[in-house]
BAFI-3210 file (N, C-alpha, C; in Angstrom, 3 decimals, decimal comma, padded with zeros to 6 digits):
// residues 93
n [1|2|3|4|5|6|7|8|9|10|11|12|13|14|15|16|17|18|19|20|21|22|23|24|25|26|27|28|29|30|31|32|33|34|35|36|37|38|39|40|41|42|43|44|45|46|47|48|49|50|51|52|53|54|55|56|57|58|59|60|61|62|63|64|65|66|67|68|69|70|71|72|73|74|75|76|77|78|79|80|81|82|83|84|85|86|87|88|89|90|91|92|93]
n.u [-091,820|-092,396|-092,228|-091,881|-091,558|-090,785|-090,198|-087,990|-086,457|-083,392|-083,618|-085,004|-087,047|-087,570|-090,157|-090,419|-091,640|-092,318|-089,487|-086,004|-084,837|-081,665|-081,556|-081,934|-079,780|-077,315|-077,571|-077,530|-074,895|-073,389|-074,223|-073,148|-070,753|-070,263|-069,358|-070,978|-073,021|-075,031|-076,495|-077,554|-080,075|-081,641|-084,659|-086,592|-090,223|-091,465|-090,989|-092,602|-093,687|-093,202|-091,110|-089,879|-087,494|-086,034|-084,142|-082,365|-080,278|-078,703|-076,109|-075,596|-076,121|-079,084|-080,994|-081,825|-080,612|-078,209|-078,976|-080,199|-077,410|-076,150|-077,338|-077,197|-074,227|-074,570|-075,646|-073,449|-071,330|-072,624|-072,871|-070,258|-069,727|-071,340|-070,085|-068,123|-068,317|-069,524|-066,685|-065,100|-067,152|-067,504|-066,320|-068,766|-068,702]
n.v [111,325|108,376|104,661|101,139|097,653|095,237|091,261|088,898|086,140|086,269|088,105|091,231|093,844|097,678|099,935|102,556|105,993|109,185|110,546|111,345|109,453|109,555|109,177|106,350|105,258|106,358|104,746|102,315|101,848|102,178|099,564|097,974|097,720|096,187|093,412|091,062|091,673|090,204|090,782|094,168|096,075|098,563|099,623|101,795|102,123|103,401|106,549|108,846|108,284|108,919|107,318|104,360|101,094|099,205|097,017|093,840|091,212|089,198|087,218|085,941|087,821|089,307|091,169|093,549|094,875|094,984|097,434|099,683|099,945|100,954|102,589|104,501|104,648|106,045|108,298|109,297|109,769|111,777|114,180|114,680|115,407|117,660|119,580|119,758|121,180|123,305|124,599|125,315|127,470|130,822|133,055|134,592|138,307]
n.w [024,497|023,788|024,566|024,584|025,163|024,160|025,092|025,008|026,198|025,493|023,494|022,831|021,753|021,330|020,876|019,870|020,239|018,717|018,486|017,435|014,739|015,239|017,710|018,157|016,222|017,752|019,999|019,223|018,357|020,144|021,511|019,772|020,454|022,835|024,536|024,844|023,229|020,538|018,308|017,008|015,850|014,389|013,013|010,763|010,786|008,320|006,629|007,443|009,801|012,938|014,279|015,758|015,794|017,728|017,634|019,843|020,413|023,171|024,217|026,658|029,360|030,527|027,873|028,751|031,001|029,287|027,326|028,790|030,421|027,545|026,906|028,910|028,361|025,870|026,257|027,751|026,294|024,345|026,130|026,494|024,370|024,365|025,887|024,855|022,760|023,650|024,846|022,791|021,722|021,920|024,654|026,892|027,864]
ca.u [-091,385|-092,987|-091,475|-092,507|-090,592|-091,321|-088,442|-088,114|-085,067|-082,164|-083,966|-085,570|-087,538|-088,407|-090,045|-090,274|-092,356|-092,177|-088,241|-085,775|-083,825|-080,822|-080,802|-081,535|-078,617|-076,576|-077,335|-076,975|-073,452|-073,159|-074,908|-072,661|-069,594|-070,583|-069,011|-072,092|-074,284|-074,764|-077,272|-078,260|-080,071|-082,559|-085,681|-087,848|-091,106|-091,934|-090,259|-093,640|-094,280|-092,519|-091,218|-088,404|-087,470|-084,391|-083,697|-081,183|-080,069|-077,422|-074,968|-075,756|-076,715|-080,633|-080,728|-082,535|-079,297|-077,203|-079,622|-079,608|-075,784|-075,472|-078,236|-076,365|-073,073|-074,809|-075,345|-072,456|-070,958|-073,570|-072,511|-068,810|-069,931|-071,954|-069,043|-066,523|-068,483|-069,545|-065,747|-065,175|-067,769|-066,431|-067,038|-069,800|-068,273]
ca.v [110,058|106,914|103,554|100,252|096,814|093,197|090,932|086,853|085,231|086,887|089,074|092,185|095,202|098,371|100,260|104,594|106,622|111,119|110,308|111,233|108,070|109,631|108,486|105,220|104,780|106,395|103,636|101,047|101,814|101,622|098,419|096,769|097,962|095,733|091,857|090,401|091,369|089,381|091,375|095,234|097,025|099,904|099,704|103,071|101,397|104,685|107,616|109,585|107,965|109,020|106,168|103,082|100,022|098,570|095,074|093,766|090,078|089,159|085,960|085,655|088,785|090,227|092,515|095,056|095,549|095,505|097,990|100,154|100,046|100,928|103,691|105,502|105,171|107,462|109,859|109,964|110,546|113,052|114,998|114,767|116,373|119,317|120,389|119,985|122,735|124,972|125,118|126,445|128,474|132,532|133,457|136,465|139,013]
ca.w [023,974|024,314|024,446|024,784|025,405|024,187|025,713|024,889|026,546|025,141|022,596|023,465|020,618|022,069|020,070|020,402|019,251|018,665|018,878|016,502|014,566|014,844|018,598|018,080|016,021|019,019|021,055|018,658|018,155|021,864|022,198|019,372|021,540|024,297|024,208|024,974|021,887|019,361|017,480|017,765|014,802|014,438|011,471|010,854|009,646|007,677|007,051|008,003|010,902|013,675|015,402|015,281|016,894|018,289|017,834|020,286|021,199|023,491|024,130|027,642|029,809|030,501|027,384|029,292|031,077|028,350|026,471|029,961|029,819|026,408|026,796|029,619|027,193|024,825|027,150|028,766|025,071|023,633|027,019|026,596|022,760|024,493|026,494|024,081|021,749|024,756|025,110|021,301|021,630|022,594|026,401|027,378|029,229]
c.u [-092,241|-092,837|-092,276|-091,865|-091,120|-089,797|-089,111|-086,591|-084,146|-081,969|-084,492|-085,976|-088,249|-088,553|-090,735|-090,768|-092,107|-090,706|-087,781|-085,020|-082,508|-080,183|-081,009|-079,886|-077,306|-075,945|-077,414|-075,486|-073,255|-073,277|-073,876|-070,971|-069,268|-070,344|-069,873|-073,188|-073,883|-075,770|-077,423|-078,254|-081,551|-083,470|-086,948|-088,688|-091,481|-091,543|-091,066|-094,091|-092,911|-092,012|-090,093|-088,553|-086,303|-084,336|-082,726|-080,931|-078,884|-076,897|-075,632|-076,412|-078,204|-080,421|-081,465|-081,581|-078,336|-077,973|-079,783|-078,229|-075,608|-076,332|-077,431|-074,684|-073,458|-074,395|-074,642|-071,299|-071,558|-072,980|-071,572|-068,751|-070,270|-070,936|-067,606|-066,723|-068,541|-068,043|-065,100|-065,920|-067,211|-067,264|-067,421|-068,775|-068,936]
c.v [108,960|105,509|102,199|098,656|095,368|092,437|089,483|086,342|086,269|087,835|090,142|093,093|096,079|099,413|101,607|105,527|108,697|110,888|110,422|109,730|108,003|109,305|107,301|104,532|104,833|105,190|102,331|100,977|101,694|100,171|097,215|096,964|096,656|094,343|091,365|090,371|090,622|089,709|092,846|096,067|097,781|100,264|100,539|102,423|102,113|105,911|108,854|109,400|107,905|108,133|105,195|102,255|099,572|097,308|094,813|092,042|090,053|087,655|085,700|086,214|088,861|091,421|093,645|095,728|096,151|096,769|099,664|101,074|100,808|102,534|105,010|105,795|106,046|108,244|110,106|110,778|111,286|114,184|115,688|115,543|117,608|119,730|120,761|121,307|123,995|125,329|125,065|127,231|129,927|132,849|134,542|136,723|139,693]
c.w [024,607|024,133|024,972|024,362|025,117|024,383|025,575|024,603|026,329|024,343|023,125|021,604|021,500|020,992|020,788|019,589|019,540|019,425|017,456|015,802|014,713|016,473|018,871|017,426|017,065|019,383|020,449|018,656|019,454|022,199|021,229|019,594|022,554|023,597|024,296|024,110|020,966|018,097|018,412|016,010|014,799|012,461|012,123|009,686|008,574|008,005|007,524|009,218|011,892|014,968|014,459|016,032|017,126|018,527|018,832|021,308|021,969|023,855|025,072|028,546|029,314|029,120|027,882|029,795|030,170|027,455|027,565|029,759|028,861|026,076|027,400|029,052|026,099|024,916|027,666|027,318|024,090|024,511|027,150|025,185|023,303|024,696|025,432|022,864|022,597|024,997|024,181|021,476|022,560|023,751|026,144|028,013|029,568]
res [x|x|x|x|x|x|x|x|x|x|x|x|x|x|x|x|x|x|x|x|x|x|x|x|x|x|x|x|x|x|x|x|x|x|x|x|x|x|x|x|x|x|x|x|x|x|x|x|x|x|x|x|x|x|x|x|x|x|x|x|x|x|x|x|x|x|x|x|x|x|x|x|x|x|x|x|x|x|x|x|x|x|x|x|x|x|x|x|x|x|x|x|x]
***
C-alpha cells in the first residue's frame, strides 16, 4: 500500500494506492461516527486504476487525528468480525 497525505487547516485527502475500496469505505463510516466531522467521503478516480482518496474535514480537531482515530475504529471492528466467524467456524481435533 501506498498512501499519501495533503492536509489544509481542517481538511485533509489522503490518497492510497494497490488498496482495496472496500476499506476506504470502512473508515469512512468510522470517520462519519465521530462528532467532530463535518465531511468524510471516499472517490475511486477509475475503476481500473487501483487507488482512492478520502476526503475528510473536521469542525475543530487536527483531522489527522480524527482520521487516526477513526482508522484504528476499523480495525478494532474488522477484528471483532474475524473472531466472531473463527467462533462459527467447527473446531480441529
Amino acid at each position: 500500500m501506498k498512501a499519501k497525505i495533503e492536509k489544509h487547516d481542517k481538511r485533509l485527502q489522503m490518497e492510497v494506492e494497490e488498496e482495496d475500496l472496500s476499506v476506504a469505505q470502512i473508515v469512512r463510516k468510522e470517520l462519519l461516527r465521530r462528532p467532530d466531522t463535518a465531511f468524510a467521503g471516499v472517490v475511486k478516480p477509475h475503476p481500473l486504476i487501483p487507488k482512492f482518496i478520502i476526503a475528510l474535514e473536521t469542525k475543530k480537531r487536527d483531522p489527522i487525528d480524527t482520521l487516526i482515530e477513526g482508522s484504528k475504529k476499523a480495525l478494532e471492528q474488522s477484528e471483532e468480525l474475524a473472531n466472531q466467524i473463527r467462533s462459527l467456524l467447527p473446531k480441529e481435533t
